[in-house]
N, CA, C and O atoms as a DFTB+ gen file, in Angstrom:
404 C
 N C O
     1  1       9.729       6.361      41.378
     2  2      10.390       5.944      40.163
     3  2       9.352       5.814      39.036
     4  3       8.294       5.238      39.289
     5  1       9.600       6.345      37.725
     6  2       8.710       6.448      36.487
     7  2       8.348       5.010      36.055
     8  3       9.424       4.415      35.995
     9  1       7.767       4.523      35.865
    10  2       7.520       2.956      34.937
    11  2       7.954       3.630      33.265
    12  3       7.872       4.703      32.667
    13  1       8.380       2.418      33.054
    14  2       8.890       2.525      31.775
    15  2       7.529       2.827      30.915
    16  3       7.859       3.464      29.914
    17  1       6.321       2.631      30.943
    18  2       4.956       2.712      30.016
    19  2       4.905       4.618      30.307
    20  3       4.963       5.545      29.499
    21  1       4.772       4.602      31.851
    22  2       4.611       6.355      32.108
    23  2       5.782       6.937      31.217
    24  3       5.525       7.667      30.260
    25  1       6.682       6.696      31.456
    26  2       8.050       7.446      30.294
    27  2       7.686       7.367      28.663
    28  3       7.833       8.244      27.812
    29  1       7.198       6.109      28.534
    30  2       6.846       6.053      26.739
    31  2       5.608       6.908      26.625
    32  3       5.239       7.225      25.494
    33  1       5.137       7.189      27.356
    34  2       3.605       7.876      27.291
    35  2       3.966       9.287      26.941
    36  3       3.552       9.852      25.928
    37  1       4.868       9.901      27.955
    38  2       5.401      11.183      28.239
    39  2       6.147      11.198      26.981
    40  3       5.429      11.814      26.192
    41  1       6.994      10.912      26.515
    42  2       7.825      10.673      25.013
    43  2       6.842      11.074      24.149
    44  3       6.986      12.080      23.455
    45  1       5.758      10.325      24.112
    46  2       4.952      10.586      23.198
    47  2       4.226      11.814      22.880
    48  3       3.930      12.259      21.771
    49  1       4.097      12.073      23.523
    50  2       3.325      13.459      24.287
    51  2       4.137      14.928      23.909
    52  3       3.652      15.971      23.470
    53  1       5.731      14.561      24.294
    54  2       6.654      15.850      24.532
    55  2       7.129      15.743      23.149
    56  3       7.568      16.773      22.637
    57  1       7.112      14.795      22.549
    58  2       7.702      14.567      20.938
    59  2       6.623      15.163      19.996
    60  3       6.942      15.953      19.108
    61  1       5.626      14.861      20.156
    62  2       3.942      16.038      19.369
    63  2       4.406      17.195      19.756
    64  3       4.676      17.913      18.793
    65  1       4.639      17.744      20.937
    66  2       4.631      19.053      21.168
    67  2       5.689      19.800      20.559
    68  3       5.686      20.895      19.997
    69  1       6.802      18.782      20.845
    70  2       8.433      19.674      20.227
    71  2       8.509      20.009      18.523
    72  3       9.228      20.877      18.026
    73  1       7.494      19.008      17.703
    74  2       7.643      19.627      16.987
    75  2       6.386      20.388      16.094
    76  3       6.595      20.908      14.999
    77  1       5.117      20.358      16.726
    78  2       3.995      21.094      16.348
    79  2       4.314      22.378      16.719
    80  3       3.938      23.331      16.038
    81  1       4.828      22.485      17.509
    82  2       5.365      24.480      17.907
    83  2       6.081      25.429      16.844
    84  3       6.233      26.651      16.851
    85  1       6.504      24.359      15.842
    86  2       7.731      24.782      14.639
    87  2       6.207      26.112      14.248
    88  3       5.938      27.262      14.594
    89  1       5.747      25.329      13.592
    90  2       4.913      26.305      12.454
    91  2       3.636      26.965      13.075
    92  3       2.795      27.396      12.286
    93  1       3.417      27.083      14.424
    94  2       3.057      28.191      14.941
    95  2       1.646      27.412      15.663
    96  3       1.324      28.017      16.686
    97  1       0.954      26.499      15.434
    98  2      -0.026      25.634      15.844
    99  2       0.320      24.563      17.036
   100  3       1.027      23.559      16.949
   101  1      -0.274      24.991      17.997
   102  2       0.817      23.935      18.676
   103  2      -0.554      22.835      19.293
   104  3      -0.676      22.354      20.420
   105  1      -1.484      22.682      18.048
   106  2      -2.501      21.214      18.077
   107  2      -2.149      20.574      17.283
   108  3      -2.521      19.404      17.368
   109  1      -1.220      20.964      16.037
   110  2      -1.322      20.199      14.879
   111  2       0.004      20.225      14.034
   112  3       0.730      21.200      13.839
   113  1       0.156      18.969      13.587
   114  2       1.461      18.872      12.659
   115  2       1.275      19.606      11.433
   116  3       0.088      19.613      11.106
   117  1       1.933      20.143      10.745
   118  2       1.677      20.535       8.994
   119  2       2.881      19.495       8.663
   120  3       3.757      18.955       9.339
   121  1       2.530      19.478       7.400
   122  2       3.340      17.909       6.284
   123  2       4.750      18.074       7.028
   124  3       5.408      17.236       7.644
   125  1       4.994      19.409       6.773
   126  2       6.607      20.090       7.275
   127  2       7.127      19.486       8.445
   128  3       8.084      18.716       8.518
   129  1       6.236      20.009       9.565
   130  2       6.829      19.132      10.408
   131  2       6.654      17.735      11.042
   132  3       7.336      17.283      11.961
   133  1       5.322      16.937      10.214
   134  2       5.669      15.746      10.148
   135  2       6.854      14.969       9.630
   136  3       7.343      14.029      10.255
   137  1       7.363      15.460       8.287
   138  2       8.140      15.429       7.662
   139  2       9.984      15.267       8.781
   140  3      10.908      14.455       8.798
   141  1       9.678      16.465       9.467
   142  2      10.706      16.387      10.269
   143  2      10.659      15.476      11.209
   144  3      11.535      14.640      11.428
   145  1       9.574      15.617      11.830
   146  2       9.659      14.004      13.025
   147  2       9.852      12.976      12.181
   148  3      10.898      13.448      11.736
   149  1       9.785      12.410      11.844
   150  2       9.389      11.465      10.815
   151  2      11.191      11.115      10.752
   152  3      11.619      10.312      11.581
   153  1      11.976      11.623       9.951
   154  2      13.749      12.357       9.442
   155  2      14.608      11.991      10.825
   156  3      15.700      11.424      10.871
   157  1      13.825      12.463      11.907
   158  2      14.743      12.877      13.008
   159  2      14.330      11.969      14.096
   160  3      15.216      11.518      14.822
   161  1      12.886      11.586      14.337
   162  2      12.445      10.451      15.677
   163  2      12.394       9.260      14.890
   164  3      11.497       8.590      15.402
   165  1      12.690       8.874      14.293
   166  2      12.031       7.141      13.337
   167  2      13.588       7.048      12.299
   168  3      13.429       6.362      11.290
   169  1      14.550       7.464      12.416
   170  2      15.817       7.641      11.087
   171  2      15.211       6.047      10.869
   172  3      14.107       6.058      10.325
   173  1      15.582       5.082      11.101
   174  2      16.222       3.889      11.049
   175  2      14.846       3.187      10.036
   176  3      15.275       2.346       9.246
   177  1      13.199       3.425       9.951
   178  2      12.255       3.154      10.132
   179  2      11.419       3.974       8.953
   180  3      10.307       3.668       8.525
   181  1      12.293       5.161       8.517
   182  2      12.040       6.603       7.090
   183  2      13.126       5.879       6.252
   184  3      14.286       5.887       6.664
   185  1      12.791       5.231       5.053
   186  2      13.030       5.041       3.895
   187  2      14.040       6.387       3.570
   188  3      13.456       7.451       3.365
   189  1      15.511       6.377       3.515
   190  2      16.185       7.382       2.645
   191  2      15.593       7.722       1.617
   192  3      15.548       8.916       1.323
   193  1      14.947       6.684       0.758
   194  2      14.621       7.154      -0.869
   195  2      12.939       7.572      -0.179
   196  3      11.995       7.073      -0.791
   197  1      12.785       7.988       0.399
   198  2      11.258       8.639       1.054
   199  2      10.948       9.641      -0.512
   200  3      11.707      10.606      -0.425
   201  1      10.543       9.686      -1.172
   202  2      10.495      10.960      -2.220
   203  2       8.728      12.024      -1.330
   204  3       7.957      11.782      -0.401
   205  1       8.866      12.966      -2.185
   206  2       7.923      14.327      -1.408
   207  2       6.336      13.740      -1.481
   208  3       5.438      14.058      -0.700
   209  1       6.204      12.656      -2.794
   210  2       5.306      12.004      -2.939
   211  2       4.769      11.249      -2.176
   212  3       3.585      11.283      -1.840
   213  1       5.620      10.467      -1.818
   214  2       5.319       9.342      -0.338
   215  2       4.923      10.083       1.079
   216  3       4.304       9.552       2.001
   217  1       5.387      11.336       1.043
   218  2       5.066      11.782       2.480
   219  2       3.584      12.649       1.731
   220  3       2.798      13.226       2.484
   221  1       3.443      12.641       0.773
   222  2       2.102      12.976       0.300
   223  2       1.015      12.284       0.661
   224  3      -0.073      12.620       1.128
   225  1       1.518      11.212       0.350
   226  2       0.512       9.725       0.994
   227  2       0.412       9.732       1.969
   228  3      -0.729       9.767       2.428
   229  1       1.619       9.703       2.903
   230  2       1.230       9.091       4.452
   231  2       0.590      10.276       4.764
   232  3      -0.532      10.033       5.209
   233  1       0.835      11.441       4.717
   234  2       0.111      12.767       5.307
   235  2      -1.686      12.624       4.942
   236  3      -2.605      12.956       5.691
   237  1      -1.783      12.050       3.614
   238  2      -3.457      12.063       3.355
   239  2      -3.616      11.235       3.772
   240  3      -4.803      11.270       4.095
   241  1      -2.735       9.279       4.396
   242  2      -3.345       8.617       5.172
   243  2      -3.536       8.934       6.872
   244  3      -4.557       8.683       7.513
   245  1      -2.687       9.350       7.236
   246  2      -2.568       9.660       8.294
   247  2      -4.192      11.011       9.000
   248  3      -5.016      10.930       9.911
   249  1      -3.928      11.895       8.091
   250  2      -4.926      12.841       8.073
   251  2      -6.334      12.318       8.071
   252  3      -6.871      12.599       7.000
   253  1      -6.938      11.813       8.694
   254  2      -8.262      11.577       8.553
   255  2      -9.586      12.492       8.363
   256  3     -10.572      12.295       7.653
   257  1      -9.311      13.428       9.130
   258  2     -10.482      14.695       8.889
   259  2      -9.827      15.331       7.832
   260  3     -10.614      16.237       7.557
   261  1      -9.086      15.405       7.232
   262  2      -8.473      16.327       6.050
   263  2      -8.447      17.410       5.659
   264  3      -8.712      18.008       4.617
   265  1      -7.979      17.683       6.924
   266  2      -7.656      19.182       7.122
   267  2      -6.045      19.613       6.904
   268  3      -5.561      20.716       7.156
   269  1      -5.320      18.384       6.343
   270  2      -4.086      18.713       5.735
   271  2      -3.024      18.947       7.092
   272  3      -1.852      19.322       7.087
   273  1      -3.719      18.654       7.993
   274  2      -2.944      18.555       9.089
   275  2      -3.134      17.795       9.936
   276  3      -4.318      17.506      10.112
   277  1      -1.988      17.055      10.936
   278  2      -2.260      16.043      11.732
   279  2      -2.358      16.337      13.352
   280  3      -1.347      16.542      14.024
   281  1      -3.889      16.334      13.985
   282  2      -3.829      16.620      15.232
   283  2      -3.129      15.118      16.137
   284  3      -2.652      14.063      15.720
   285  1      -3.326      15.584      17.311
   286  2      -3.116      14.774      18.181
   287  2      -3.747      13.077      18.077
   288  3      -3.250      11.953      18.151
   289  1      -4.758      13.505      17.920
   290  2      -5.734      11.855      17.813
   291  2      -5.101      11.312      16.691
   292  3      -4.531      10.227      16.818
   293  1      -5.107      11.992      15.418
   294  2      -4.409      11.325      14.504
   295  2      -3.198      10.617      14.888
   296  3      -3.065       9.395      14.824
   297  1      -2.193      11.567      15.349
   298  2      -0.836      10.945      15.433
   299  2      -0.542       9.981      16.359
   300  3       0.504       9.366      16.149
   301  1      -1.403       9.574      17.670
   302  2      -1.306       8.765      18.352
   303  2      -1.884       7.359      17.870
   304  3      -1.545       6.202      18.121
   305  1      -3.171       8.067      16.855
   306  2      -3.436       6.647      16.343
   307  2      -2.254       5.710      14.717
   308  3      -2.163       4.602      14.187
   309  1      -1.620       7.111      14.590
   310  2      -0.960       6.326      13.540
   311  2      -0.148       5.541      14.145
   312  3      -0.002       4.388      13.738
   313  1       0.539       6.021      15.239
   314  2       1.855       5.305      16.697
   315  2       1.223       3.967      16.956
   316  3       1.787       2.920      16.639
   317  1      -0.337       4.028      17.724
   318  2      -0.519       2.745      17.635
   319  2      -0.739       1.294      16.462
   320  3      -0.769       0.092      16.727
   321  1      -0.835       1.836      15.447
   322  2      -0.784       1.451      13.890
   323  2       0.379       0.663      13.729
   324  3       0.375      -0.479      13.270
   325  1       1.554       1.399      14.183
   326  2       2.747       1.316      13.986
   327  2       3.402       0.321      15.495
   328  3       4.501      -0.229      15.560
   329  1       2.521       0.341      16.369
   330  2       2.879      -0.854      16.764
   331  2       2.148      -2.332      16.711
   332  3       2.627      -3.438      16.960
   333  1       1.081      -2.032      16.379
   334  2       0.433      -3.356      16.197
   335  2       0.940      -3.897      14.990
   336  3       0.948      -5.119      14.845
   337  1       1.393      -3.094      14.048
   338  2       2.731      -3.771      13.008
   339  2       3.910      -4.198      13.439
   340  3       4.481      -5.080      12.797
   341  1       4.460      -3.689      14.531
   342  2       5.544      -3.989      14.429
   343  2       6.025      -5.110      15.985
   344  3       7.095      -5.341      16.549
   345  1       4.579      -5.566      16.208
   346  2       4.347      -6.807      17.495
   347  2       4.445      -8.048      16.820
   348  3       3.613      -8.333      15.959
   349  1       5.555      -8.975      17.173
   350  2       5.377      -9.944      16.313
   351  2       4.547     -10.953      16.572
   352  3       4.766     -12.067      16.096
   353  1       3.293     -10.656      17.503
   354  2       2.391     -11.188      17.622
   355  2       1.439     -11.364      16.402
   356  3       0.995     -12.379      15.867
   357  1       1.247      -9.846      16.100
   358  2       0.248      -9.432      15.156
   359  2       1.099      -9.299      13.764
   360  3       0.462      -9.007      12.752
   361  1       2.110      -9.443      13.696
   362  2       2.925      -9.466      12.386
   363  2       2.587     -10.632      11.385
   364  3       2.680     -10.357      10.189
   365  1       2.255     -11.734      11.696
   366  2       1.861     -12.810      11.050
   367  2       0.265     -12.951      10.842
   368  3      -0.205     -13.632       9.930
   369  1      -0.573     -12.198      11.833
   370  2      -2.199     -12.192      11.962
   371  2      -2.501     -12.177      10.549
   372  3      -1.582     -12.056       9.740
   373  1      -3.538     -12.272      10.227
   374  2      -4.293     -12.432       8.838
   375  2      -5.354     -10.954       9.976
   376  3      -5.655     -11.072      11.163
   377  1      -5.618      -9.933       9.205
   378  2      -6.375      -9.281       8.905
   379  2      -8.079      -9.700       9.458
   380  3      -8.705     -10.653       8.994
   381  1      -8.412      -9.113      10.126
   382  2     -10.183      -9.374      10.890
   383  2     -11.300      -9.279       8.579
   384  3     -10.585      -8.898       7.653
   385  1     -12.361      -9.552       8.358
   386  2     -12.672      -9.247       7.021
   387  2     -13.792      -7.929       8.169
   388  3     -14.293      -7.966       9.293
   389  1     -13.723      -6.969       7.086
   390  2     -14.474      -5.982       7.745
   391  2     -15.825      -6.247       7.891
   392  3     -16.358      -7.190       7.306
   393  1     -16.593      -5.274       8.834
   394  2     -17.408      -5.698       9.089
   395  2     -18.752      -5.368       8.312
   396  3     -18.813      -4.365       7.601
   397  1     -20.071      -6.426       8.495
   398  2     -20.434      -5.746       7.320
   399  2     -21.938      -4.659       7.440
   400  3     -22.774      -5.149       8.199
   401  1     -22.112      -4.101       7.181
   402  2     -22.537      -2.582       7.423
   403  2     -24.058      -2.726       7.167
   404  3     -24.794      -1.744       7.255
């Protein structure tokens, strides 16, 4: 029997793949089909009034090497982003002050 963590893992995994295959790269999202995961896996969680601008943003935040596209490392780290926001453990946390260099 699967554990529910092995199933969210696999989700994660088969959901990058289903839709990085759209535009022919199958390492990396383009805006496009972030855009679509985004529309279609998260409805409840994508702002209707999302304008082309905003996914401008999240794509250059999300994108870290800036290559205008989002590999794998990226997108798993934005997922975990997105849950340490949305733990209501860490929902109230005050922020670590960075560290200093």
């Amino acid at each position: 029997m699967t554990q529910n963590l092995e199933q969210a893992l696999a989700t994660i995994v088969v959901t990058f793949q289903q839709y990085c295959h759209q535009s022919g790269d199958k390492h990396k999202l383009c805006q496009a089909e972030l855009k679509e995961l985004l529309r279609k896996e998260l409805p409840t969680w994508t702002p209707t009034e999302f304008r082309e601008c905003d996914y401008d943003k999240l794509m250059s935040a999300l994108d870290t090497n800036k290559d205008c596209e989002v590999d794998f490392e990226e997108y798993v780290h934005s997922l975990a982003r997105l849950c340490l926001f949305c733990h209501e453990h860490f929902r109230d946390c005050r922020p670590e002050p960075p560290c200093p260099q």
